[in-house]
Structure formats: C-alpha cells, structure tokens
Backbone bond lengths (Angstrom), bond angles and torsions (degrees), N, CA, C in turn:
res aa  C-N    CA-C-N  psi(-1)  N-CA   C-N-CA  omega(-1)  CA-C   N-CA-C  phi
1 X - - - 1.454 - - 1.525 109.46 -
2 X 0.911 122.16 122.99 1.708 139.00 146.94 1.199 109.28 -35.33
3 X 1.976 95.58 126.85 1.946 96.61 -167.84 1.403 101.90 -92.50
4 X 1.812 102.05 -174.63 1.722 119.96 -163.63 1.921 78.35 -57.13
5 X 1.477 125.71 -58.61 1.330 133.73 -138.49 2.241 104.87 -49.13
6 X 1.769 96.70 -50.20 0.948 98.59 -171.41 1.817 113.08 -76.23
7 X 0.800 122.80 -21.20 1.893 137.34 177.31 1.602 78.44 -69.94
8 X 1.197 147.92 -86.97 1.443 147.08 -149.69 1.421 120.13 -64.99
9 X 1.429 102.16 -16.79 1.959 121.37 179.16 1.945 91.65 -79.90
10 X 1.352 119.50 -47.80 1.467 119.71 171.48 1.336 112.33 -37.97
11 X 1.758 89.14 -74.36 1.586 106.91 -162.84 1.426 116.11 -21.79
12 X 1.980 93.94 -57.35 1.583 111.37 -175.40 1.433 118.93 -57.90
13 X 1.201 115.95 -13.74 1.393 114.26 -162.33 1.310 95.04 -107.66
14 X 1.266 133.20 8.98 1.666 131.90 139.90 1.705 94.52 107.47
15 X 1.584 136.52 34.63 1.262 150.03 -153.25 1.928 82.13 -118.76
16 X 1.030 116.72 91.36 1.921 130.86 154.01 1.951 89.19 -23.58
17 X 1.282 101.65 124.15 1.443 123.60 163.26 1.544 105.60 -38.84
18 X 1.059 131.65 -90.95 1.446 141.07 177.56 1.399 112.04 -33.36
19 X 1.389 134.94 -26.38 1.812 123.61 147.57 1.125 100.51 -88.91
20 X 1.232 157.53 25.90 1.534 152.47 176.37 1.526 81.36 -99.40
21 X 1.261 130.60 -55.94 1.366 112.73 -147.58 1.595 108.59 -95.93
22 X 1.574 132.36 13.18 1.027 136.19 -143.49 1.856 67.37 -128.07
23 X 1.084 123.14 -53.84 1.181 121.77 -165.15 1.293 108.48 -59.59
24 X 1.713 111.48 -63.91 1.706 104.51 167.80 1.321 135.91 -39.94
25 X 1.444 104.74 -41.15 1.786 116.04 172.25 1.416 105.75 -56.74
26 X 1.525 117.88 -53.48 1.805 102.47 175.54 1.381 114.11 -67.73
27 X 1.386 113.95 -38.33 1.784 99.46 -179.69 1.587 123.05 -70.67
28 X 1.435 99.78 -30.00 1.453 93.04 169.85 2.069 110.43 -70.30
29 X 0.827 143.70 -27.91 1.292 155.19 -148.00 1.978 78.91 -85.54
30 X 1.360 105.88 -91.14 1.090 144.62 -149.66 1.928 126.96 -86.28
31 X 1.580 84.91 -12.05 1.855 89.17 -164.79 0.951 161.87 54.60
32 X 1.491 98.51 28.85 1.509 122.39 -152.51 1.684 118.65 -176.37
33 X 1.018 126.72 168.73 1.837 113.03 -175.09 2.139 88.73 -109.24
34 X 1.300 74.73 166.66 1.801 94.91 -147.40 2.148 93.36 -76.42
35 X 1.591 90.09 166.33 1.664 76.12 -171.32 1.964 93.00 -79.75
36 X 1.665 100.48 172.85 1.427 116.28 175.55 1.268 113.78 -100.18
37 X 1.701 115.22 104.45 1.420 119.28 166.97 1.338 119.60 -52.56
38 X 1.287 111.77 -47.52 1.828 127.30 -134.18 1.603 107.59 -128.56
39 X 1.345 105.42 135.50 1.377 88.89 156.72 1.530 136.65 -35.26
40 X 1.171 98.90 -62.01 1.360 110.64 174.93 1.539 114.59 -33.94
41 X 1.593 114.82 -67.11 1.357 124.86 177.91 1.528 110.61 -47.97
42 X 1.438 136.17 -25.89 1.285 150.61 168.74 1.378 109.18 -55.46
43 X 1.341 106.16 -60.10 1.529 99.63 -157.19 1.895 106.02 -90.89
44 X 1.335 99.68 -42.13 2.447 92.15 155.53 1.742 113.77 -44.78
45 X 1.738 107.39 -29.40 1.719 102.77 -165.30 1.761 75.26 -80.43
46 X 1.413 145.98 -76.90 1.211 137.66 -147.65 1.968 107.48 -58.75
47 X 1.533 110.16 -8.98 1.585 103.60 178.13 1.711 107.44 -88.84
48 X 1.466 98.20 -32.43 1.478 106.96 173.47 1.504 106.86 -73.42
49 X 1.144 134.58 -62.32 1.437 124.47 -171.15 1.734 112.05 -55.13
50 X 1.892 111.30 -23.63 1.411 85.81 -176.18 1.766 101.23 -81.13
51 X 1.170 123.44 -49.27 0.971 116.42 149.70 1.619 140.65 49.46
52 X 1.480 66.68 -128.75 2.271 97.96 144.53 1.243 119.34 -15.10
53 X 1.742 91.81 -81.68 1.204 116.86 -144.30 1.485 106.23 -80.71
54 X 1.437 115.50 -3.51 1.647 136.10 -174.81 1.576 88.66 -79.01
55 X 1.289 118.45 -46.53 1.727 114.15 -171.95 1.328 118.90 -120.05
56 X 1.079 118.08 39.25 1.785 140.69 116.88 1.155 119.46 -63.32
57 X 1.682 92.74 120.29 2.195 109.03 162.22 1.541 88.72 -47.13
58 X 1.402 96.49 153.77 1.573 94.13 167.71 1.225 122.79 -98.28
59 X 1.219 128.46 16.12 1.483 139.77 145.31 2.029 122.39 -90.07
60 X 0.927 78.41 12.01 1.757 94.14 -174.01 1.933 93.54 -82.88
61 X 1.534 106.34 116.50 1.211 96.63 177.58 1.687 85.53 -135.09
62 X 1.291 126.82 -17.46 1.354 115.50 -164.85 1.806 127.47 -104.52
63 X 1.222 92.71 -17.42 1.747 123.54 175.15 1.593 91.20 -41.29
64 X 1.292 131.16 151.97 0.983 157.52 117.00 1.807 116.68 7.98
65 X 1.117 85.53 -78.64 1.856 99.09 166.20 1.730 112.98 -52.63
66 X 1.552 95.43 -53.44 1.466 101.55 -172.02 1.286 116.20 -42.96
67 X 1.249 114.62 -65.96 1.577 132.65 170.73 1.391 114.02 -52.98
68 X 1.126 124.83 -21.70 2.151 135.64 169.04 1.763 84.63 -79.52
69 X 0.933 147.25 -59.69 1.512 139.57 -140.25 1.808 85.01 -95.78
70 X 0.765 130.53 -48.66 1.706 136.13 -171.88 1.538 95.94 -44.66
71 X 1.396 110.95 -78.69 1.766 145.61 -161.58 1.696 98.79 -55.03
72 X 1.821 116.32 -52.16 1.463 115.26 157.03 1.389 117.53 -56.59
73 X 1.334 132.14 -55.10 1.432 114.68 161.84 1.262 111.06 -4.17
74 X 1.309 102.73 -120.62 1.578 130.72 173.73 1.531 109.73 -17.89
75 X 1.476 128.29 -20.78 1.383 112.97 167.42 1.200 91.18 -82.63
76 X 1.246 158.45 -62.63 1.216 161.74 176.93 1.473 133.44 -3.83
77 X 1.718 89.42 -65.12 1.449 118.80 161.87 1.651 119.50 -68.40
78 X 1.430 111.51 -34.84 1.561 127.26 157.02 1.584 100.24 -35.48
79 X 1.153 105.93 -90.98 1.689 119.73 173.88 1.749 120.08 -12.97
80 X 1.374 80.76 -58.71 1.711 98.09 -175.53 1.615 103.98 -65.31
81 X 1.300 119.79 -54.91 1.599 120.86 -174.77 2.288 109.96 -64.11
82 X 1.299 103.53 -14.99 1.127 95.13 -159.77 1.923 89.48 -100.34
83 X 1.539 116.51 -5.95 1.223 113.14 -162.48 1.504 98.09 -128.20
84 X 1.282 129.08 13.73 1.619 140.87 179.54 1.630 95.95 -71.29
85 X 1.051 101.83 -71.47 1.608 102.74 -165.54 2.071 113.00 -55.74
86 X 0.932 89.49 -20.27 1.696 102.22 174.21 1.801 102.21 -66.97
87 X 0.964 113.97 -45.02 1.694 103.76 -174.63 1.396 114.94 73.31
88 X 1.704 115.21 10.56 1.411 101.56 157.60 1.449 113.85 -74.77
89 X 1.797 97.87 159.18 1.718 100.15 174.19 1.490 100.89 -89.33
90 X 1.166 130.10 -175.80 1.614 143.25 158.49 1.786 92.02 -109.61
C-alpha cells in the first residue's frame, strides 16, 4: 500500500482527491501510471503531470511522485507518438 506521505505529496500538488486515489491504486498494483486510451485520459494525464511536476525539486528524480510524473511522461509522449500522424489537435 501507498503511504499517508505520497497521497499528501499529490494532494499538494493540486491532483482532486478522487484521481489521487485511482492513481495510487495503479501505482501501487503496477508501478507506474496506467496507459492513455482516450482523449479525455490525455488531457487529466497532461493536468496531472503539469501539476506534479510543478512541485518537484528539480533534482527530484527518485521520490515516489518523481518516478509517477517520469513513467506518466512517457505515457504521454506514448499518446502523442501514436496520435501524430492523425493530425488531430487536443
């Protein structure tokens, strides 16, 4: 289970309770933030990653969070590479 410290490192970083805990349930499960089907899931993962990543030291690569904001990246960029050639905007 995912401690009080890391649920409250979210909170602060302005992440709505109710995706805080959707997030912990996959990272605790899985270690990582979940892949992005949907638009939708795209553009909450890009409100959460700025987020985050707004209240990260900027040498923070190993924290808990760090590695949740890293691992979302790269789903992110996933998203972006698999939806480039489409020419929709967000």
């Amino acid at each position: 289970m995912i401690d009080r410290e890391l649920r409250d490192q979210f909170l602060a970083a302005g992440v709505p309770e109710a995706q805080v805990d959707a997030i912990l349930g996959y990272f605790d499960l899985y270690g990582g933030a979940a892949e992005i089907t949907s638009e939708a899931e795209y553009r909450n993962g890009m409100a959460i990653y700025a987020a985050s990543d707004a209240h990260l030291a900027p040498d923070d690569v190993h924290s808990a969070v760090a590695r949740y904001v890293i691992h979302l990246g790269t789903r992110l960029a996933e998203w972006d590479d698999g939806h480039a050639l489409s020419g929709r905007s967000r």
